[in-house]
C-alpha positions as CSV (number, residue, x, y, z in Angstrom):
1,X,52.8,30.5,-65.1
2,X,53.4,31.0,-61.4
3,X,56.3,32.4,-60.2
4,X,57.8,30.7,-57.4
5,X,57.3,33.0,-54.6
6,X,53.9,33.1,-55.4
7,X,53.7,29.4,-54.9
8,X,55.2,29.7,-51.3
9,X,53.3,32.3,-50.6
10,X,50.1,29.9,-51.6
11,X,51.7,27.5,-49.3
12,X,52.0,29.4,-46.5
13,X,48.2,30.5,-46.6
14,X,47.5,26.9,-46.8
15,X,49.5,25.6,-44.1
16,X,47.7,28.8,-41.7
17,X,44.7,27.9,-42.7
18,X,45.2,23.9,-41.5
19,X,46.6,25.3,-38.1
20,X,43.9,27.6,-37.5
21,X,41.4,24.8,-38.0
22,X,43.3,22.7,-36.0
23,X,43.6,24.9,-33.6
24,X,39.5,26.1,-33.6
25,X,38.6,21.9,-33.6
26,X,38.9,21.8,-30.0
27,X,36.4,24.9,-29.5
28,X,33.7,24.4,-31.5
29,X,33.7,20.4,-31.4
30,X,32.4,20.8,-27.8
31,X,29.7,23.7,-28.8
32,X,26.3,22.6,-28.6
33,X,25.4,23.4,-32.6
34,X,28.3,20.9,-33.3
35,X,26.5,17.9,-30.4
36,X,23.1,18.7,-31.9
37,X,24.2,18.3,-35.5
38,X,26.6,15.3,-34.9
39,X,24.0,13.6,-32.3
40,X,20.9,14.6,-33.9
41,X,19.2,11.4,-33.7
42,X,19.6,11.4,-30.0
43,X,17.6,14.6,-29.8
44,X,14.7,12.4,-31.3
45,X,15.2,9.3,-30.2
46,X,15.1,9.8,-26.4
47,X,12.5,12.0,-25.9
48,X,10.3,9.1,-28.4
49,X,11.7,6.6,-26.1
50,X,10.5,8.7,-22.8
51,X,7.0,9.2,-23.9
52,X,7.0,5.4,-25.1
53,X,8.3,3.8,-21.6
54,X,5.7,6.3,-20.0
55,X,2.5,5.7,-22.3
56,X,3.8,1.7,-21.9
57,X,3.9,1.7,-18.0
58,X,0.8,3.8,-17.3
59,X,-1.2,1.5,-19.7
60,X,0.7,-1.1,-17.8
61,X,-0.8,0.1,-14.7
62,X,-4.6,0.8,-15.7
63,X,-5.2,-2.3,-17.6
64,X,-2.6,-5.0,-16.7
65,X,-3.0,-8.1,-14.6
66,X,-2.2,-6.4,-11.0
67,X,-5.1,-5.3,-8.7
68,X,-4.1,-2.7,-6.9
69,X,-5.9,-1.9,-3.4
70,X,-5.2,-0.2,-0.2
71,X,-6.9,-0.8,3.1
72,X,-6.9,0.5,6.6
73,X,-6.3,-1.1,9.6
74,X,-8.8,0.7,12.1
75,X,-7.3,-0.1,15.9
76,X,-10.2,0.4,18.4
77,X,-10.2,0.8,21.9
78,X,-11.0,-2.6,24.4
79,X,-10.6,-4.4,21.8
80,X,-8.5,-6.0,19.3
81,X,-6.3,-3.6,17.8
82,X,-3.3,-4.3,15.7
83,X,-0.1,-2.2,17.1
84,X,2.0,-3.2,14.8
85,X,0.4,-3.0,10.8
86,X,3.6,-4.7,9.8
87,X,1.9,-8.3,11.3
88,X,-1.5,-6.8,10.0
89,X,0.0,-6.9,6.4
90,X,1.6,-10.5,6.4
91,X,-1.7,-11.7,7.8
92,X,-3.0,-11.6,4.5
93,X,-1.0,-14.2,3.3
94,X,-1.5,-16.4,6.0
95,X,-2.7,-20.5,5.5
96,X,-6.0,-19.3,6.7
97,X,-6.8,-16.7,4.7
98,X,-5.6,-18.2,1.7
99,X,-7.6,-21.1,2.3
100,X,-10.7,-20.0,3.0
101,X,-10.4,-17.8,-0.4
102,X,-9.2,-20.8,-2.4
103,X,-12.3,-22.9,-1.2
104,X,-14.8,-19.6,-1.8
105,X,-13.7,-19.0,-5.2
106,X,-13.3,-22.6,-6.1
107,X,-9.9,-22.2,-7.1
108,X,-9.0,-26.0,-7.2
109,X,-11.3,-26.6,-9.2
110,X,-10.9,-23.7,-11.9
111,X,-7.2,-24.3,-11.4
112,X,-7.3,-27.6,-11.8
113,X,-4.9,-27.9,-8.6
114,X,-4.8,-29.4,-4.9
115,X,-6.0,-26.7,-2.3
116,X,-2.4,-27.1,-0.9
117,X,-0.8,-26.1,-4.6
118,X,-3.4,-23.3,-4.6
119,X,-2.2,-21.9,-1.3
120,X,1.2,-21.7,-2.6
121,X,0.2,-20.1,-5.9
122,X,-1.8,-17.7,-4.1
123,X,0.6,-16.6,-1.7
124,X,2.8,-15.6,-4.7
125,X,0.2,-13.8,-6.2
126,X,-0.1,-11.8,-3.6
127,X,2.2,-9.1,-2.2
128,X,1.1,-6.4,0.8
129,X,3.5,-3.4,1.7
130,X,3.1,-0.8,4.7
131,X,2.6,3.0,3.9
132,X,5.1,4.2,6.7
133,X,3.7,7.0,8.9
134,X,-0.2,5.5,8.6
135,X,-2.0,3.0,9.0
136,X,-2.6,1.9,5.9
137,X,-1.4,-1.2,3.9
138,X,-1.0,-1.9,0.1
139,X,-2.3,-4.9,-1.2
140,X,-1.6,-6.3,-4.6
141,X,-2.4,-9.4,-6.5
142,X,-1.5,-10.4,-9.7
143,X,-3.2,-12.8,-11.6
144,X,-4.0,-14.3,-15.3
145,X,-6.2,-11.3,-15.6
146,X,-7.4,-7.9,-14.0
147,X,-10.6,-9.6,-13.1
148,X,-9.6,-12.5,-11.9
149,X,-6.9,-10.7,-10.0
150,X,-9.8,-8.0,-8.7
151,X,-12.0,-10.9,-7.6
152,X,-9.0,-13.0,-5.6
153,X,-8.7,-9.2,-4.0
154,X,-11.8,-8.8,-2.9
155,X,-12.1,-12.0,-1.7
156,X,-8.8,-12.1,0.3
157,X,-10.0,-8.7,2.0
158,X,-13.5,-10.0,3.1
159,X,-11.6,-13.3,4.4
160,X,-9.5,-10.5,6.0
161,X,-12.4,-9.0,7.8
162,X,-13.6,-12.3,9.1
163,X,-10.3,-13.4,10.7
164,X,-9.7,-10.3,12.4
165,X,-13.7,-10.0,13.7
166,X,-13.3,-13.5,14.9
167,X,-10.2,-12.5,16.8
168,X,-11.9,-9.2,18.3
169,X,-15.3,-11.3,19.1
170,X,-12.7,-14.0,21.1
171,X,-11.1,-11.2,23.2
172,X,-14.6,-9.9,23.5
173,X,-16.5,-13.0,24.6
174,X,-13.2,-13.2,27.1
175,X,-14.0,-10.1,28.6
176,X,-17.6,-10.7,28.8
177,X,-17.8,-13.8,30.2
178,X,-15.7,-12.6,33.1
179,X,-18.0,-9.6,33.2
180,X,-20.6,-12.3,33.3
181,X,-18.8,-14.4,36.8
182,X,-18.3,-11.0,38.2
183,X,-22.0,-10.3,38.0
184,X,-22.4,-14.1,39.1
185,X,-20.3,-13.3,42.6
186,X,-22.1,-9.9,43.1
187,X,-25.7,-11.6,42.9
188,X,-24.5,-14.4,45.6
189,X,-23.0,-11.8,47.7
190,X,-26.4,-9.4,47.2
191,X,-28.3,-12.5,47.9
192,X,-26.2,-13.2,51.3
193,X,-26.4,-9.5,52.4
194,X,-30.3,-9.4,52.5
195,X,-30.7,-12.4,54.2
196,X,-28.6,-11.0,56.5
197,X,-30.5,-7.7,56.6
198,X,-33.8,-9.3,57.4
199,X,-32.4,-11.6,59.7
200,X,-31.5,-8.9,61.7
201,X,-34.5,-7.1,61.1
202,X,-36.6,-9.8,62.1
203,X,-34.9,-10.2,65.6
204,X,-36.2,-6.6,66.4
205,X,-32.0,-5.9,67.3
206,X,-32.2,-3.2,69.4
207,X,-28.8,-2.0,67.7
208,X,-29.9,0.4,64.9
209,X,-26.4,1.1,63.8
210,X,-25.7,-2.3,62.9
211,X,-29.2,-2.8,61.1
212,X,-28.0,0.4,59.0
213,X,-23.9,-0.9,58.4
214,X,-25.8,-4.0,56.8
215,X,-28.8,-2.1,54.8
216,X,-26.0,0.0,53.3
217,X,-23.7,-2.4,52.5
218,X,-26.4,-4.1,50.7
219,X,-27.7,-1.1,48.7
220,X,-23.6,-0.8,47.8
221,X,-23.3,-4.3,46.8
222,X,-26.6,-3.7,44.5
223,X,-25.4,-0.7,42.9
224,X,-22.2,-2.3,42.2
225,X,-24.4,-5.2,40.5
226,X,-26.9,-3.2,38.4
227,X,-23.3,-1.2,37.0
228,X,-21.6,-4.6,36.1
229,X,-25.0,-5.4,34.5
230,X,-24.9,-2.5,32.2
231,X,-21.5,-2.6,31.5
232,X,-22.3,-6.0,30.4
233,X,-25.0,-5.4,28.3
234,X,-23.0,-2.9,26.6
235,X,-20.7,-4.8,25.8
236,X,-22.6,-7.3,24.0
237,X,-24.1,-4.2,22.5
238,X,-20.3,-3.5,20.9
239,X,-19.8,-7.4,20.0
240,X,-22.9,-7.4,18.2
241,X,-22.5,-4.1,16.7
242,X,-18.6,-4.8,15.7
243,X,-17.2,-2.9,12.8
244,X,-15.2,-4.3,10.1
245,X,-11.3,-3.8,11.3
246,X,-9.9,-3.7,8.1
247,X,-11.4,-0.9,5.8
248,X,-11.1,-0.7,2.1
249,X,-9.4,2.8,1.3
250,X,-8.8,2.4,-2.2
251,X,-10.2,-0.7,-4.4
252,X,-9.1,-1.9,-7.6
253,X,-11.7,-1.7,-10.3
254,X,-12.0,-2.9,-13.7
255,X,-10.7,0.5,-16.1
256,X,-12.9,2.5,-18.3
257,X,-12.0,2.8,-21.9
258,X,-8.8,4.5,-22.9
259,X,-10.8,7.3,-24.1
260,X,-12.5,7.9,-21.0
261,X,-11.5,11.1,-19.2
262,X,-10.2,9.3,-16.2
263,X,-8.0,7.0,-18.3
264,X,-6.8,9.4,-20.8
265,X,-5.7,12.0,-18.6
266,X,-3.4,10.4,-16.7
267,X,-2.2,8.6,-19.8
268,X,-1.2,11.9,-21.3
269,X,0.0,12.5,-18.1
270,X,2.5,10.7,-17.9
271,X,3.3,10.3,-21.7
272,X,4.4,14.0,-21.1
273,X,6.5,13.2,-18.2
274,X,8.4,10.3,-20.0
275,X,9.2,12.8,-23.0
276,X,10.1,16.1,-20.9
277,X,12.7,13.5,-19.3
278,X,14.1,12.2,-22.7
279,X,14.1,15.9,-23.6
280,X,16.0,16.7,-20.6
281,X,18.3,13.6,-20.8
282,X,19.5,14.0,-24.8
283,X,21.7,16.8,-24.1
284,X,24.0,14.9,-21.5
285,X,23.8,11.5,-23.0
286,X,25.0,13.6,-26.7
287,X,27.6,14.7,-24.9
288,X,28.8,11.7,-23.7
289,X,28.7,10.4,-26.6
290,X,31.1,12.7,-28.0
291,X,33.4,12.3,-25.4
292,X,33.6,8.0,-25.9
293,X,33.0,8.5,-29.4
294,X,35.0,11.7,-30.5
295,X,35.5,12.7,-34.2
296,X,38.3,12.2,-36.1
297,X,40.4,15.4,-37.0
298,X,42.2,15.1,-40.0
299,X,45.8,16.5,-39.1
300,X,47.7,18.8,-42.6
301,X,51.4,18.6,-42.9
């Protein structure tokens, strides 16, 4: 049988044991051994979840129904050349564009819609962004499917090129046809300077000096005219020989299987990206989850 002061002595132990652990919860509650064990299936879960969302959004990317494309607007000199790629990019969702790619791809009829209601589906199909610092300009569409989205792309940018030629041939054909009256004065005035010359010659005018003030002002007046001819023909030269003002940079193609190098790499790619930041992000979110969700201490009288 126990004596009494053995059982105090029992009780005393017991009651120093209960302080010391209460005392030590605070310390090791907070140490990462305890998070980790408590929290495990955080450790798991969001790194699973990371390579997940980034396996899901790169497969997202490669095969969904957005064609992705990037063009240049090329500005050239004496001619038409867009200063400000802002106006460049909302060109592309203009009436006219949209039109003429609605009528080339038969859209009414494979939509079974009014070319007005095709317009307006169109234009929110479509979305174009700037790349600041260059010159070049994002253009997305997003359609039922990758191909039909790749072939309303191709289509708007060729529509593109045709507005923007037209544009540069008009402020061409401008310039030219007042190259063109210029060249129309100078052969009148030409014309009136040799009659003039061999008027004078023909009167024998004893006056040399004026015979020469009129031959060379008609030698200047026919160099001035064979220049404005050859600025003219080159001109038409560049009208004929006009380059597309909006280049393709980057066009949206239909993927490769999964398994292809090209598709698989970045896949993995950034599958590892999406865990390495799940891995990263399990230790703060545990602990946060301690701190709204803290365990219970059971307290020892």
């Amino acid at each position: 049988m126990t004596n009494p002061p053995e059982l105090e002595k029992l009780a005393l132990q017991r009651d120093a044991t209960s302080a010391g652990r209460m005392q030590a919860a605070p310390s090791y509650r907070w140490g990462l051994g305890f998070i980790a064990k408590r929290w495990r299936h955080v450790f798991w879960l969001l790194p699973l979840a990371g390579l997940l969302i980034g396996l899901g959004l790169q497969i997202w990317t490669i095969y969904g129904p957005t064609a992705i494309g990037i063009v240049q607007a090329r500005p050239t000199p004496a001619r038409y050349s867009p200063t400000h790629f802002s106006e460049v990019a909302t060109e592309f969702q203009s009436d006219d564009i949209l039109s003429k790619t609605s009528y080339s791809l038969d859209l009414p009829g494979r939509w079974q819609l009014h070319r007005e209601a095709c317009v307006l589906k169109l234009r929110k199909m479509i979305g174009t962004k700037c790349i600041p610092g260059t010159s070049l300009i994002e253009v997305r569409v997003t359609g039922r499917s990758r191909r039909e989205s790749i072939e309303i792309w191709k289509a708007i940018h060729a529509h593109a090129n045709e507005h923007f030629v037209d544009i540069s041939v008009a402020a061409e054909q401008a310039k030219l046809d007042a190259e063109r009256a210029k060249i129309k004065v100078l052969e009148d005035d030409r014309e009136q300077r040799r009659q003039e010359l061999s008027s004078a010659i023909r009167r024998n005018n004893p006056l040399k000096i004026d015979i020469g003030k009129l031959r060379a002002d008609f030698e200047a007046t026919q160099k001035a005219l064979e220049a404005a001819k050859i600025h003219l023909i080159s001109g038409e030269m560049q009208c004929w020989l006009m380059e597309n003002p909006i280049l393709v940079h980057e066009e949206p193609v239909i993927p490769p299987s999964w398994l292809h190098k090209d598709v698989l790499r970045p896949l993995l790619h950034h599958a590892g990206i999406g865990f390495s930041i799940g891995m990263i992000l399990a230790a703060p979110v545990a602990y946060l989850l301690e701190l709204l969700f803290p365990r219970k201490q059971r307290e020892h009288v």
